[in-house]
Backbone atoms as SQL, in Angstrom:
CREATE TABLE atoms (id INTEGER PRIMARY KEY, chain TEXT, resi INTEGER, resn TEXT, atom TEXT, x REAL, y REAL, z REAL);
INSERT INTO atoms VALUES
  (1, 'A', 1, 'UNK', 'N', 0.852, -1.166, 0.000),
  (2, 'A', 1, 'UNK', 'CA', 0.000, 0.000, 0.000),
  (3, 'A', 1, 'UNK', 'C', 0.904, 1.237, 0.000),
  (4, 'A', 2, 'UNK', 'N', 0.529, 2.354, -0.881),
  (5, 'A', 2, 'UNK', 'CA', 1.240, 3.560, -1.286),
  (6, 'A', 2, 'UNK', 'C', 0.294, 4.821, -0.520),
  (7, 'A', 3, 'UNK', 'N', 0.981, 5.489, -0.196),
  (8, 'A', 3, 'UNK', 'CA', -0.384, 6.687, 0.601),
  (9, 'A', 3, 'UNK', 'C', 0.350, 7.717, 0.164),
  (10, 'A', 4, 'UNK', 'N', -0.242, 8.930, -0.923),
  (11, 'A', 4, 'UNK', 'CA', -0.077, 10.229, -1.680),
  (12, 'A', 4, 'UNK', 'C', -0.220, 11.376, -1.113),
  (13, 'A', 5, 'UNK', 'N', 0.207, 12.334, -0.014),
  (14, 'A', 5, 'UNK', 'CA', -0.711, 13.235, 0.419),
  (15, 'A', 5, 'UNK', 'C', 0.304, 14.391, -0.270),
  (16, 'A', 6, 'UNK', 'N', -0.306, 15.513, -0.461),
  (17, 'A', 6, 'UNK', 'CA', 0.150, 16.813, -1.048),
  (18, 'A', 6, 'UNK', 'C', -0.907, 17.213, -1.356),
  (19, 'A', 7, 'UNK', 'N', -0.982, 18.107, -2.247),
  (20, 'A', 7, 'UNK', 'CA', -1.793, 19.276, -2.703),
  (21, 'A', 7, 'UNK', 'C', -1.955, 19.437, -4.359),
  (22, 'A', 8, 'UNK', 'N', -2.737, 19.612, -5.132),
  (23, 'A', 8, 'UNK', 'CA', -2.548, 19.712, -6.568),
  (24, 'A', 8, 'UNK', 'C', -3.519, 21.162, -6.697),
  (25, 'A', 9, 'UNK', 'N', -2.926, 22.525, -6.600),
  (26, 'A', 9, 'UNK', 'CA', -3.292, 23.844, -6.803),
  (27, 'A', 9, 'UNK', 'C', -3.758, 24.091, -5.429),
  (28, 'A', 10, 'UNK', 'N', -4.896, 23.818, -5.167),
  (29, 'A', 10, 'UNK', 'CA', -5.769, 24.563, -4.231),
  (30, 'A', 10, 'UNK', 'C', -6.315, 23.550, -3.685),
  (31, 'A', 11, 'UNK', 'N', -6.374, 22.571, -4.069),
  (32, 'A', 11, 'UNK', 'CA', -6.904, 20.802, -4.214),
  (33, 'A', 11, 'UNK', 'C', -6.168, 19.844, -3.056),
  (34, 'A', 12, 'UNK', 'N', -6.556, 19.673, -1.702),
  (35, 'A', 12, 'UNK', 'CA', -5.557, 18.575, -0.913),
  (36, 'A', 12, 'UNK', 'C', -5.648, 17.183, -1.441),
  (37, 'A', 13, 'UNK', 'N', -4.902, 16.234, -1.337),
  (38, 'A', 13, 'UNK', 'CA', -4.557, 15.224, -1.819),
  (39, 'A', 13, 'UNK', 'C', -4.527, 14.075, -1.073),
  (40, 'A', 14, 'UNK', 'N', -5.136, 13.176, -0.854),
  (41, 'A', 14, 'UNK', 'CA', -5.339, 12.183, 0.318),
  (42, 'A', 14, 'UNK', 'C', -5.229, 10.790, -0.719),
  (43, 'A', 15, 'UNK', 'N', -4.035, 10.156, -0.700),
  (44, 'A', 15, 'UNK', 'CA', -4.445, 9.159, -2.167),
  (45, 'A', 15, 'UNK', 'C', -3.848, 7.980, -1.405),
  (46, 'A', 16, 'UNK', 'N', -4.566, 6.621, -1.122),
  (47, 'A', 16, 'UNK', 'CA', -3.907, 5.615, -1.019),
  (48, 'A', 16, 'UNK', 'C', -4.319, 4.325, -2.384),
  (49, 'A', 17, 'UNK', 'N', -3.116, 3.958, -2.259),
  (50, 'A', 17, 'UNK', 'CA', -3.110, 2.997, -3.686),
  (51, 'A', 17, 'UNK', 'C', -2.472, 1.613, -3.048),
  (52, 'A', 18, 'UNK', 'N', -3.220, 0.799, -3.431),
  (53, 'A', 18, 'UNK', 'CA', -2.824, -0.795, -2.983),
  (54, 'A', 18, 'UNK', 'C', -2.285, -1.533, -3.934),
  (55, 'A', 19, 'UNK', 'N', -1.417, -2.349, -3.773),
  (56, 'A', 19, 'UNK', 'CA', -0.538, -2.593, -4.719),
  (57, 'A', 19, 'UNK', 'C', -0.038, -4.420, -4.448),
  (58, 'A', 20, 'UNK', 'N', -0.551, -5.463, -4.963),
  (59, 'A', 20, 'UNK', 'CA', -0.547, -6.752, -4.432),
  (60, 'A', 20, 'UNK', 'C', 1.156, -6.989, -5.028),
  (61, 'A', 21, 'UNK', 'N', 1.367, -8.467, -4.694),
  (62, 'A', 21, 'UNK', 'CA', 2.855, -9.078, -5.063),
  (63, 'A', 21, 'UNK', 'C', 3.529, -8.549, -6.811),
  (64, 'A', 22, 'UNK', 'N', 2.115, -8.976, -7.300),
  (65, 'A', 22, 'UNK', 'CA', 2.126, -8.883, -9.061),
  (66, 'A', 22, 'UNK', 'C', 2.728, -7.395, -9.560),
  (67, 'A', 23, 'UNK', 'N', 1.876, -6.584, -8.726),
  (68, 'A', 23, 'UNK', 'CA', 1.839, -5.173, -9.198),
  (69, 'A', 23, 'UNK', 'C', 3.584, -4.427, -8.813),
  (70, 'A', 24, 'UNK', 'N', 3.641, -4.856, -7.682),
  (71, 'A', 24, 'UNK', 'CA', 4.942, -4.175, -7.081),
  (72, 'A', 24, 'UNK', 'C', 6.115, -5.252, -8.003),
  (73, 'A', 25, 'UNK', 'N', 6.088, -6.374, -8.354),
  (74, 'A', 25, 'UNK', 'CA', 7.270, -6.914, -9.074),
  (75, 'A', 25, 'UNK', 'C', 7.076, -6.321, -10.872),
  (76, 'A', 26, 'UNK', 'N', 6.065, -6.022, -11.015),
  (77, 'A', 26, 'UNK', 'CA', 5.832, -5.384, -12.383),
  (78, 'A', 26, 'UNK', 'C', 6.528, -3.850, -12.350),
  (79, 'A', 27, 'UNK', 'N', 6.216, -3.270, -10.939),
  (80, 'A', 27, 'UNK', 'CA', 6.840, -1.914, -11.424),
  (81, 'A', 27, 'UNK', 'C', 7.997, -2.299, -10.725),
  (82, 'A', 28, 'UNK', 'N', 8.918, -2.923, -10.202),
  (83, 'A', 28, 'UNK', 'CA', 10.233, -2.910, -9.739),
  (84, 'A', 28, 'UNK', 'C', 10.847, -3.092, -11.585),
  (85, 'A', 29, 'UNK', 'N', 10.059, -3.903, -12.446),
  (86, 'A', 29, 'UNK', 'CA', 11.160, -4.270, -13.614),
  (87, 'A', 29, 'UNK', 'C', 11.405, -3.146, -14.081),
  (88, 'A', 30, 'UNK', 'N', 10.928, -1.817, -13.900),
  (89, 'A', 30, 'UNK', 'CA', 10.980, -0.646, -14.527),
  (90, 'A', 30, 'UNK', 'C', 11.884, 0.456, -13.835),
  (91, 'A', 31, 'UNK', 'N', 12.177, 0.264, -12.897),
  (92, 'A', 31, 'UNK', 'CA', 13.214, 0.494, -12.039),
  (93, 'A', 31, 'UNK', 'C', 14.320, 0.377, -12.336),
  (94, 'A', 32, 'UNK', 'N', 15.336, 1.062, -12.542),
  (95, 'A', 32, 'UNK', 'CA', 16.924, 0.694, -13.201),
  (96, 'A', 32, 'UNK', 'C', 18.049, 0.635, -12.071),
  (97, 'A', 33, 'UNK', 'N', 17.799, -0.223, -11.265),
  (98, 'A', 33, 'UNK', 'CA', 18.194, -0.481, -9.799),
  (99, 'A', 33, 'UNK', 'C', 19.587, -0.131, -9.845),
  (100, 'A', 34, 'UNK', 'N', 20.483, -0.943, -10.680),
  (101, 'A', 34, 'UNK', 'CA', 22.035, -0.479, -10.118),
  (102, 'A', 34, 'UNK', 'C', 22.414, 0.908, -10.385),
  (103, 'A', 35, 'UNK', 'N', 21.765, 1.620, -11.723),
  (104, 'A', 35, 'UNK', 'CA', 22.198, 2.649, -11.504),
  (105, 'A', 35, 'UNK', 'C', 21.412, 3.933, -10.886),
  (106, 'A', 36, 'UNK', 'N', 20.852, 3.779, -9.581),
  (107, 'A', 36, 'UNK', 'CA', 20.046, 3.881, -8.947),
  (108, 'A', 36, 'UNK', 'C', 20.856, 4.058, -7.525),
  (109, 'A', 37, 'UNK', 'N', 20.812, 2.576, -7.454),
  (110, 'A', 37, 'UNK', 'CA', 21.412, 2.578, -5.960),
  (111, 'A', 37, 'UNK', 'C', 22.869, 2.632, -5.751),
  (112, 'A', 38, 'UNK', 'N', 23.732, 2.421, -7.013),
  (113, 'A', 38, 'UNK', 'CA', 25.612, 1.839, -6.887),
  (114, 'A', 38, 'UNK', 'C', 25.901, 3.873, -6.636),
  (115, 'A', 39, 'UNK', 'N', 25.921, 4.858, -6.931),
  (116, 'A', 39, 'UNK', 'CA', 25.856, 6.451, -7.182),
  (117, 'A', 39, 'UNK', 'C', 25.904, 6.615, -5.423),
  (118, 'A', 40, 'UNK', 'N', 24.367, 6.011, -5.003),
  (119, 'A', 40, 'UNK', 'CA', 24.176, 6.440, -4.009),
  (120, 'A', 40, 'UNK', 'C', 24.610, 5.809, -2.472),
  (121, 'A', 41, 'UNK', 'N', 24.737, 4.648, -2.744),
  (122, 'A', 41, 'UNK', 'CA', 25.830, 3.445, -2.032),
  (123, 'A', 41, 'UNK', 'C', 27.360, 4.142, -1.715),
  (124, 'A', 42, 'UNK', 'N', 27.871, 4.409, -3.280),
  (125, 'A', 42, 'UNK', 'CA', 29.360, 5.205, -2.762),
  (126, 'A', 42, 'UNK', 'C', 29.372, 6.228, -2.451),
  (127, 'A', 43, 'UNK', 'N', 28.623, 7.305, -2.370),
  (128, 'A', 43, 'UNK', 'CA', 28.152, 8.610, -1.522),
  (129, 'A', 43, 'UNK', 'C', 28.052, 8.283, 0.059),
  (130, 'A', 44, 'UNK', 'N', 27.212, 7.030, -0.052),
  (131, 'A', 44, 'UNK', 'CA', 26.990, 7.037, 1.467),
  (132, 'A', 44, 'UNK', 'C', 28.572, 6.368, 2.246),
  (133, 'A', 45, 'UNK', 'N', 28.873, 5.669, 1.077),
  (134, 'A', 45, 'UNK', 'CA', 30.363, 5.020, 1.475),
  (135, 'A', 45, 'UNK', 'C', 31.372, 5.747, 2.145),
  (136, 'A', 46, 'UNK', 'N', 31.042, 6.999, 1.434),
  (137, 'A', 46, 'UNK', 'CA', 32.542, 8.273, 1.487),
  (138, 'A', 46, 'UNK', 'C', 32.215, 8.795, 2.940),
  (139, 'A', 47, 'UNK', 'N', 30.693, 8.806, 2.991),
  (140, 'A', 47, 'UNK', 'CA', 30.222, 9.736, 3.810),
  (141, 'A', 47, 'UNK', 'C', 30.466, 9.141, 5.048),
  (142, 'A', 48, 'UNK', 'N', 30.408, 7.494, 5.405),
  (143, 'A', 48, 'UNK', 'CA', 30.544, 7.159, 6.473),
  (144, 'A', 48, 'UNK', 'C', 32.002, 6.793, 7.134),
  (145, 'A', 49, 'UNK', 'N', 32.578, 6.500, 5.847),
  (146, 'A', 49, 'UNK', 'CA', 34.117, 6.423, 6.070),
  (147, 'A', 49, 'UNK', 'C', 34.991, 7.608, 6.455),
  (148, 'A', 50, 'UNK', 'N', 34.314, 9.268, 5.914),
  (149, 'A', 50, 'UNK', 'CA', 34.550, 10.509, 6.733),
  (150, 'A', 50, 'UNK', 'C', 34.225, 10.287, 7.813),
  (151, 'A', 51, 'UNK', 'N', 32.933, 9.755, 8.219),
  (152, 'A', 51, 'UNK', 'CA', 32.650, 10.244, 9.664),
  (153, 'A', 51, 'UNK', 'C', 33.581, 9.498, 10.384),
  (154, 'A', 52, 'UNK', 'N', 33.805, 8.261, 9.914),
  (155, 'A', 52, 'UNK', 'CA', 34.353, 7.179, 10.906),
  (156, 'A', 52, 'UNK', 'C', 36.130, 7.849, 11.399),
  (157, 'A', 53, 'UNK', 'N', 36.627, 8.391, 10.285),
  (158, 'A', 53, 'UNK', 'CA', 38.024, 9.018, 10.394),
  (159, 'A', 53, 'UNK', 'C', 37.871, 10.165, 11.326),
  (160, 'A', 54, 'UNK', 'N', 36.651, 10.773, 11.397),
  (161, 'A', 54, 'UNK', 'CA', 36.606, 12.521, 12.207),
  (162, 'A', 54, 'UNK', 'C', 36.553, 11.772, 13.521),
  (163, 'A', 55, 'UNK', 'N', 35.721, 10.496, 14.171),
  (164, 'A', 55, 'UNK', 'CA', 35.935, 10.026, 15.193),
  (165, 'A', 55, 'UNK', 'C', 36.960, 9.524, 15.750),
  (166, 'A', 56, 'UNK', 'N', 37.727, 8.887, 15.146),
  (167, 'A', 56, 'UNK', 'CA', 39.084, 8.512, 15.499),
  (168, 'A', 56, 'UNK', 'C', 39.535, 9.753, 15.632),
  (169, 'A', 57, 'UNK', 'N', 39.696, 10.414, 14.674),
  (170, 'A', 57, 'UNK', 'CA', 40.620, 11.650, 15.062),
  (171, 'A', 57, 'UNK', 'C', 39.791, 12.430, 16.353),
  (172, 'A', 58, 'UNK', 'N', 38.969, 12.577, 16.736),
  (173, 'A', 58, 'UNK', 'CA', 38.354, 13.321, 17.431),
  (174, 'A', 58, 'UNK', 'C', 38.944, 12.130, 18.978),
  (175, 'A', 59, 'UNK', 'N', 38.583, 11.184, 19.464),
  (176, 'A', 59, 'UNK', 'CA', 39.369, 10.497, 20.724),
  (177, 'A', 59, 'UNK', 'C', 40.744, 10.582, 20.526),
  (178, 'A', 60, 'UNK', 'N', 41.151, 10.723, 19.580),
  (179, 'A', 60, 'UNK', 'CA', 42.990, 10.534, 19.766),
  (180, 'A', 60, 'UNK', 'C', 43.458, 11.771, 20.250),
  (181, 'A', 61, 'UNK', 'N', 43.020, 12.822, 19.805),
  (182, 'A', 61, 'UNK', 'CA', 43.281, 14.098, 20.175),
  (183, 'A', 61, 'UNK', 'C', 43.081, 14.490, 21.815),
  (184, 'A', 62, 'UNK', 'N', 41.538, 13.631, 22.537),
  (185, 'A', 62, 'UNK', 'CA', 41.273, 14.131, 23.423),
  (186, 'A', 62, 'UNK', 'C', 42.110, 12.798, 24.039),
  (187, 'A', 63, 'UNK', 'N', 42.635, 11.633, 23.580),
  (188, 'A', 63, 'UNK', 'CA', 43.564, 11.106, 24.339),
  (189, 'A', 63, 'UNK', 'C', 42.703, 9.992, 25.233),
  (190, 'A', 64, 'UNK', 'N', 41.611, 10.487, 25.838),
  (191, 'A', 64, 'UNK', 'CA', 40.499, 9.551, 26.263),
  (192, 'A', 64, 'UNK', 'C', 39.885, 10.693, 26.836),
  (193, 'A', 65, 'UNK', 'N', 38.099, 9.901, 26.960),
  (194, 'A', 65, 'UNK', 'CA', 36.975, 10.524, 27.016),
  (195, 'A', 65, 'UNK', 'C', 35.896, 9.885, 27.727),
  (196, 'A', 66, 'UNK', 'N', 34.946, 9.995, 28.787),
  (197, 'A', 66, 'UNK', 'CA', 33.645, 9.616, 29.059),
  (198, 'A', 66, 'UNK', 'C', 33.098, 9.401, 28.187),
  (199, 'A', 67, 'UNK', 'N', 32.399, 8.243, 28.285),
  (200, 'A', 67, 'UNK', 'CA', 30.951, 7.827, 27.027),
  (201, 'A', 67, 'UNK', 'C', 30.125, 8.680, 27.206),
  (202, 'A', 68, 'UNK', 'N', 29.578, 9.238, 27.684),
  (203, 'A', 68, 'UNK', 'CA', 28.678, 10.486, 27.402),
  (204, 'A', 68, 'UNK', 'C', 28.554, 11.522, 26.713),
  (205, 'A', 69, 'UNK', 'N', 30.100, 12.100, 27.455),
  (206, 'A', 69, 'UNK', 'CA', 30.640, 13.313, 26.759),
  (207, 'A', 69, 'UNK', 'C', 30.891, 12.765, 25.363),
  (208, 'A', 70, 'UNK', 'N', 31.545, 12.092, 24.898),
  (209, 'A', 70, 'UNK', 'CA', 31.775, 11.136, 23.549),
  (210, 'A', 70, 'UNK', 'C', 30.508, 11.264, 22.890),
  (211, 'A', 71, 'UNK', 'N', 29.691, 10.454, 23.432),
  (212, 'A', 71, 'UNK', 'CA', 28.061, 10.234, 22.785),
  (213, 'A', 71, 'UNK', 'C', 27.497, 11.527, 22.563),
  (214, 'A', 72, 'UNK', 'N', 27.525, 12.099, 23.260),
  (215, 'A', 72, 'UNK', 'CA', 27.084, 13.956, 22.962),
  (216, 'A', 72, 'UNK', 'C', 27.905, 14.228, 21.910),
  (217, 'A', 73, 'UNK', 'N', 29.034, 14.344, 21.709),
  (218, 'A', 73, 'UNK', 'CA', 29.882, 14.621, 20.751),
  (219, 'A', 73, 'UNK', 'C', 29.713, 13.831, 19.480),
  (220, 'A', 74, 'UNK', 'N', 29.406, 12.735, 19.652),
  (221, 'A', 74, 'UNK', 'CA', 29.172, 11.916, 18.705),
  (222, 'A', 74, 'UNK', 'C', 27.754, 12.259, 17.418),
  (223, 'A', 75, 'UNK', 'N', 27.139, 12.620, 18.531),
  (224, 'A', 75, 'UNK', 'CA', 25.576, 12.391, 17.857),
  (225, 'A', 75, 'UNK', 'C', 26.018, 13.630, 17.248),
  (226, 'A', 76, 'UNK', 'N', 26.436, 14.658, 17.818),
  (227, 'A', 76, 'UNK', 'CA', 26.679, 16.167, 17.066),
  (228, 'A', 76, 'UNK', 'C', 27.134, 15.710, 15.577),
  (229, 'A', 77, 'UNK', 'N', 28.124, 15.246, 15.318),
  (230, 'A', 77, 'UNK', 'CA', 28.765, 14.769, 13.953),
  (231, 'A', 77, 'UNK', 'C', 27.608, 13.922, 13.315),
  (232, 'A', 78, 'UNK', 'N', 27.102, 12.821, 13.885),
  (233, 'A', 78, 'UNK', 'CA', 26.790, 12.250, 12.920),
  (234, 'A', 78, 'UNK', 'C', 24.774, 13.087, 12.821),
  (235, 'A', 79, 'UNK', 'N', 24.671, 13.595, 13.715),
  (236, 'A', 79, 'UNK', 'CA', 23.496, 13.961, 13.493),
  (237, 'A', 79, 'UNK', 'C', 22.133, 13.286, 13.921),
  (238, 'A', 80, 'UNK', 'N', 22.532, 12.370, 15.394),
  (239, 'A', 80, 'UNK', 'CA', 21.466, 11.581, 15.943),
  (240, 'A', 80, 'UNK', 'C', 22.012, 11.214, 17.125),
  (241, 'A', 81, 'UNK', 'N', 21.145, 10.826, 18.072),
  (242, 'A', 81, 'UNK', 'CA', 21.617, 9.639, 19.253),
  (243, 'A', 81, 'UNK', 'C', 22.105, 7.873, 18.765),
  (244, 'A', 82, 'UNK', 'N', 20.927, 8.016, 17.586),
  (245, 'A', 82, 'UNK', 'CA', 20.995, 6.602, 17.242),
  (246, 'A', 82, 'UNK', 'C', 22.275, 6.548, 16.452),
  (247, 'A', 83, 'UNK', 'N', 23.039, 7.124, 15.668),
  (248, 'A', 83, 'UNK', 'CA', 24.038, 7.094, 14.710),
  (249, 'A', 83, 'UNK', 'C', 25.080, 7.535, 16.205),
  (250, 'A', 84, 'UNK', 'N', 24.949, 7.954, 16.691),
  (251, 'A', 84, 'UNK', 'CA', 26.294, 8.385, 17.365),
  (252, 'A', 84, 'UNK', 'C', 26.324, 6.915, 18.478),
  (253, 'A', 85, 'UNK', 'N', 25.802, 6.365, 18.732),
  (254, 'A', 85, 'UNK', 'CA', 25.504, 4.851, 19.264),
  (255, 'A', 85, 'UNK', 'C', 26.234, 4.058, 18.881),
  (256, 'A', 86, 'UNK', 'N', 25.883, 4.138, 17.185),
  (257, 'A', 86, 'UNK', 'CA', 26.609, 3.382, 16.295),
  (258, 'A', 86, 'UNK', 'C', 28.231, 3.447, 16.133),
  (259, 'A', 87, 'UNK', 'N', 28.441, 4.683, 16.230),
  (260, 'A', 87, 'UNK', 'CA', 29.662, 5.112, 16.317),
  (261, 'A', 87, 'UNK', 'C', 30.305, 4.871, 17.670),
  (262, 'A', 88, 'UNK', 'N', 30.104, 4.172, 18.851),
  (263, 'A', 88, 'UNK', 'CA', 29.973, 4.088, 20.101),
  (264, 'A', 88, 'UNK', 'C', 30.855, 2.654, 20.248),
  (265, 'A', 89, 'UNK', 'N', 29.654, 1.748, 19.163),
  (266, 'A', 89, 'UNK', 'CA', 29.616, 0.691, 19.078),
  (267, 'A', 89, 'UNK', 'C', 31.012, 0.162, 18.620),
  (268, 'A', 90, 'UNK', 'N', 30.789, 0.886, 17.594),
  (269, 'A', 90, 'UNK', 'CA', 32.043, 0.404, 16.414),
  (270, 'A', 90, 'UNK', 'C', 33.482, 0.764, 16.764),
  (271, 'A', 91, 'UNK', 'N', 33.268, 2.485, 17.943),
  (272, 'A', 91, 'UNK', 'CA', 34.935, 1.893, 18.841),
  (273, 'A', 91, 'UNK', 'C', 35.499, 0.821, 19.967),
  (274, 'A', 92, 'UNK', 'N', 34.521, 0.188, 20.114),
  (275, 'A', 92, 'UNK', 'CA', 34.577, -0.150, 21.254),
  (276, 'A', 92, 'UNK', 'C', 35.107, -2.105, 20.645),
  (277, 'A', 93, 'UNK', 'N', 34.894, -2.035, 19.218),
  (278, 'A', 93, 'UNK', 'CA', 35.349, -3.348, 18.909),
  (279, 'A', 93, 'UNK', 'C', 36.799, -2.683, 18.170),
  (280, 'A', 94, 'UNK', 'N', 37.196, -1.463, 17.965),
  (281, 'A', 94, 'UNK', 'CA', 38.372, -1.024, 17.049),
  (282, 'A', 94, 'UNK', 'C', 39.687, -1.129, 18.218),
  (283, 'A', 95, 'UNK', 'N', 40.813, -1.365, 17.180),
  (284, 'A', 95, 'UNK', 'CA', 41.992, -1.899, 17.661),
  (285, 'A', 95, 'UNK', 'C', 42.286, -0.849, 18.407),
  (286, 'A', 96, 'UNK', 'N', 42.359, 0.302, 17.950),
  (287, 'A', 96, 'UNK', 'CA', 43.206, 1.714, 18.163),
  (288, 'A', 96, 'UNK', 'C', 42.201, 1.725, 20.026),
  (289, 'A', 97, 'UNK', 'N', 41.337, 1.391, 20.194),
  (290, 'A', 97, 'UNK', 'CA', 40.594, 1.961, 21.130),
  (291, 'A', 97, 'UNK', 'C', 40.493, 0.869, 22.265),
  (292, 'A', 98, 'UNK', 'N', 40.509, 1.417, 23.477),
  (293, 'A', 98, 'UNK', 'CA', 40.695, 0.981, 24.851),
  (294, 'A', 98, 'UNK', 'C', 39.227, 1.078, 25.789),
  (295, 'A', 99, 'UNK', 'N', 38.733, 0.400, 25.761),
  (296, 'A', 99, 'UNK', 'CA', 37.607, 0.733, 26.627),
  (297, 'A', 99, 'UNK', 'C', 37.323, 0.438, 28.152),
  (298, 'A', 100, 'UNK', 'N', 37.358, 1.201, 29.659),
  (299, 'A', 100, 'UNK', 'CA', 37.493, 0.780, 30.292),
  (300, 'A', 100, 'UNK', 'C', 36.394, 0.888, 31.112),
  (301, 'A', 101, 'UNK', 'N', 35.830, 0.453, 32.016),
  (302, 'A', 101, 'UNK', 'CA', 34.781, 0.635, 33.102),
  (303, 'A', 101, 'UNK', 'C', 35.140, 1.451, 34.130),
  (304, 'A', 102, 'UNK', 'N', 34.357, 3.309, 34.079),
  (305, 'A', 102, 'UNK', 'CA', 34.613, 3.846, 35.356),
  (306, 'A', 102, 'UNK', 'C', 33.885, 3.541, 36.329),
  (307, 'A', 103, 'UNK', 'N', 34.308, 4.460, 36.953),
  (308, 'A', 103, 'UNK', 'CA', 32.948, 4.862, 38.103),
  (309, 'A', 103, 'UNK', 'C', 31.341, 5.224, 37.749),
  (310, 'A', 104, 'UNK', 'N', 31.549, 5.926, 37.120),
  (311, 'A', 104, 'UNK', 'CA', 30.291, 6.581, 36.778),
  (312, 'A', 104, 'UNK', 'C', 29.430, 5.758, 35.030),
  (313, 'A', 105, 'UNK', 'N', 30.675, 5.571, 34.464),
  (314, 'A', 105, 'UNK', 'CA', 30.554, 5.602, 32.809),
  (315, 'A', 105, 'UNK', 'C', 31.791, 4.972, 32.525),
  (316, 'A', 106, 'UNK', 'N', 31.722, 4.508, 31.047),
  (317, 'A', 106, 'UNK', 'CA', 32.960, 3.844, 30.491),
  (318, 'A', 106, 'UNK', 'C', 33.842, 5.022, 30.205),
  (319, 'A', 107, 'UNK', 'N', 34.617, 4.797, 30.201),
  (320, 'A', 107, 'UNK', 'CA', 35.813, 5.909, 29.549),
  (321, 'A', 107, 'UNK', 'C', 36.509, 5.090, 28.224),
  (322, 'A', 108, 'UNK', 'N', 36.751, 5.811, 26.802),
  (323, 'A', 108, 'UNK', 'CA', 37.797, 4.928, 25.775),
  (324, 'A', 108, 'UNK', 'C', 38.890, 5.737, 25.872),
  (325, 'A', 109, 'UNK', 'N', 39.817, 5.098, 25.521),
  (326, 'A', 109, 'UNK', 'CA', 41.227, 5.405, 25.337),
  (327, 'A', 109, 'UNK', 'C', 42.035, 5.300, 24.420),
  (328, 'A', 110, 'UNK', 'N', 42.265, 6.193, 23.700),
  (329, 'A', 110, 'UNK', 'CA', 43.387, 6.287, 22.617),
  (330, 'A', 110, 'UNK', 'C', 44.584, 5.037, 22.625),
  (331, 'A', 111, 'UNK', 'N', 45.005, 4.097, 22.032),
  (332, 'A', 111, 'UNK', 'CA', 45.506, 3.551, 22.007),
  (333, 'A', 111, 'UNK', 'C', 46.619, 3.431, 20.669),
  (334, 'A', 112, 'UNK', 'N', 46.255, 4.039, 20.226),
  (335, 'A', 112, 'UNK', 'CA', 46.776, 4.178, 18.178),
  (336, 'A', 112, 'UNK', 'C', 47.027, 2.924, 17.709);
């Protein structure tokens, strides 16, 4: 099921369209998928492999950091709680990075 809402002039637009197995594999053949998605795949590629480098560089500099303060910092760059999570995640299995249990919160540690 497809649901349309916008406006056409002055006209609101409330459109839902149902669409069974048949219909949706009929219009996928019309779809020119790789060059579609391969454009936008290596965009997102570049984009995450920047972010992933600004994070490293961003703990090495501070040498080590609270997960919080980190996670605040984090989400700032990537632009979420949930993405800066991710980014959370993914130091905490990386070589360069030290993760230890404080008092309060984990702290990571620059390790290079």
């Amino acid at each position: 099921m497809v649901r349309i809402r916008g406006q056409i002039g002055a006209w609101p637009v409330d459109l839902t369209v149902e669409l069974d197995a048949q219909d949706w594999a009929q219009l996928a053949q019309h779809i020119p998928l790789e060059t579609v998605s391969a454009p936008a795949a290596v965009a997102a590629s570049g984009a995450d492999d920047a972010l992933w480098q600004t994070t490293l560089e961003l703990l090495r500099q501070a040498g080590q950091i609270e997960g919080p303060q980190l996670l605040g910092q984090l989400s700032g760059l990537a632009g979420g709680d949930a993405a800066g999570k991710r980014l959370l995640v993914r130091l905490r299995h990386c070589a360069q990075v030290r993760m230890e249990t404080g008092v309060d919160a984990p702290i990571y540690h620059w390790v290079g």
